[in-house]
C-alpha positions as CSV (number, residue, x, y, z in Angstrom):
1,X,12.2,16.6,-16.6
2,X,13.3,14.4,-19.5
3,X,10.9,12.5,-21.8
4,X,12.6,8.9,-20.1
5,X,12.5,10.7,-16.5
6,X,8.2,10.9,-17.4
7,X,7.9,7.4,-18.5
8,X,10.0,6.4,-15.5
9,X,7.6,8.3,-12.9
10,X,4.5,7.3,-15.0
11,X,5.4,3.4,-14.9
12,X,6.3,3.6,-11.1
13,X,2.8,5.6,-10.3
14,X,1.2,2.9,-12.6
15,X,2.9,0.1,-10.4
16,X,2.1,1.8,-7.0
17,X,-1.8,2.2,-8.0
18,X,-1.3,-1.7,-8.4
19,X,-0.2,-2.4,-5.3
20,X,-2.3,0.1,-3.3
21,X,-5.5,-1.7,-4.9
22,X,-4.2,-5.1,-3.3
23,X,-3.6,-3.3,-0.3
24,X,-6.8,-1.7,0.1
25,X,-8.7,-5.5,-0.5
26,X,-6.6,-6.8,2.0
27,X,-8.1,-3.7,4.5
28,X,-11.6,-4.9,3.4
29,X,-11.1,-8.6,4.2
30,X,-9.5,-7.3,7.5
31,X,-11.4,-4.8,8.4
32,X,-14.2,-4.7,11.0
33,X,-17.0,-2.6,12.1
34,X,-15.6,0.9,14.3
35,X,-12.0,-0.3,13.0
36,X,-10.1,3.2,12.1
37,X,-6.5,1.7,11.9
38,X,-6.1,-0.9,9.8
39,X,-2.0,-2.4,10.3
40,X,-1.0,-4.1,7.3
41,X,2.2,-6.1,7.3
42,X,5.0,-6.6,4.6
43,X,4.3,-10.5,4.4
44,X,0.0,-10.1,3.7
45,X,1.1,-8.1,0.7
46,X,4.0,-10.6,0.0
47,X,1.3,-13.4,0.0
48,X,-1.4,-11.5,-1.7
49,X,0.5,-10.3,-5.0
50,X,2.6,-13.5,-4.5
51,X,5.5,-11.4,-4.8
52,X,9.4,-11.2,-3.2
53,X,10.3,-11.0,0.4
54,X,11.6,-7.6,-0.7
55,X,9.9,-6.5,-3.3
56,X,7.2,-6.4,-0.6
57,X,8.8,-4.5,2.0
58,X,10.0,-1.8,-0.4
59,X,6.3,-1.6,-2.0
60,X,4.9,-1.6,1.2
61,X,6.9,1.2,2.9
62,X,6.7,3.4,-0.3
63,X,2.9,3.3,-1.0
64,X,3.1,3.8,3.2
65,X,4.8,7.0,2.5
66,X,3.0,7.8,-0.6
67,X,-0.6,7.9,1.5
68,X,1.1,9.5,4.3
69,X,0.4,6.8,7.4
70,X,2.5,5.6,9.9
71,X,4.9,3.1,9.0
72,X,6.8,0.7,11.8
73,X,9.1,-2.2,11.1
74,X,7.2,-3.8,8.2
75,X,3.8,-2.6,9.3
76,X,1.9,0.2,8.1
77,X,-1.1,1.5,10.0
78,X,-3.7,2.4,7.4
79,X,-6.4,5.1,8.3
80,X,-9.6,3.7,7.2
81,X,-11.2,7.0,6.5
82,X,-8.7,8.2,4.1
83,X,-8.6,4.7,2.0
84,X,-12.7,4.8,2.0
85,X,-14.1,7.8,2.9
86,X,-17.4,7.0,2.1
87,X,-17.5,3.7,4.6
């Protein structure tokens, strides 16, 4: 791996951690007591981080990925434990 190829992966790990953050205050304000999946859609991030249509989407599926949970037209199912496991 290159010197820019590190920067690249760094600033794009940087940016996800960002977004993820967001995400997991949106799962607070949604989340209720005995709630295990929490489904997050494309346009609460969009609104949240006041942020593009697609930029939101593509965020939204990769940090989606990057956790590992279930990801369905524009929505991605958040496991509760794994965000917080001590709640």
């Amino acid at each position: 791996m290159s010197v820019f190829e590190g920067v690249i992966e760094y600033r794009s790990k940087k940016k996800l951690e960002k977004y993820l953050e967001a995400i997991k205050e949106i799962i607070k304000e949604k989340m209720k007591p005995g709630d295990i999946i929490i489904p997050i859609n494309y346009v609460e991030l969009m609104i949240k981080m006041d942020i593009a249509h697609s930029t939101a989407l593509a965020v939204l599926k990769a940090v989606c990925f990057m956790t590992g949970e279930r990801y369905d037209k524009g929505t991605c199912y958040f496991d509760v434990r794994k965000l917080f496991p001590e709640k």
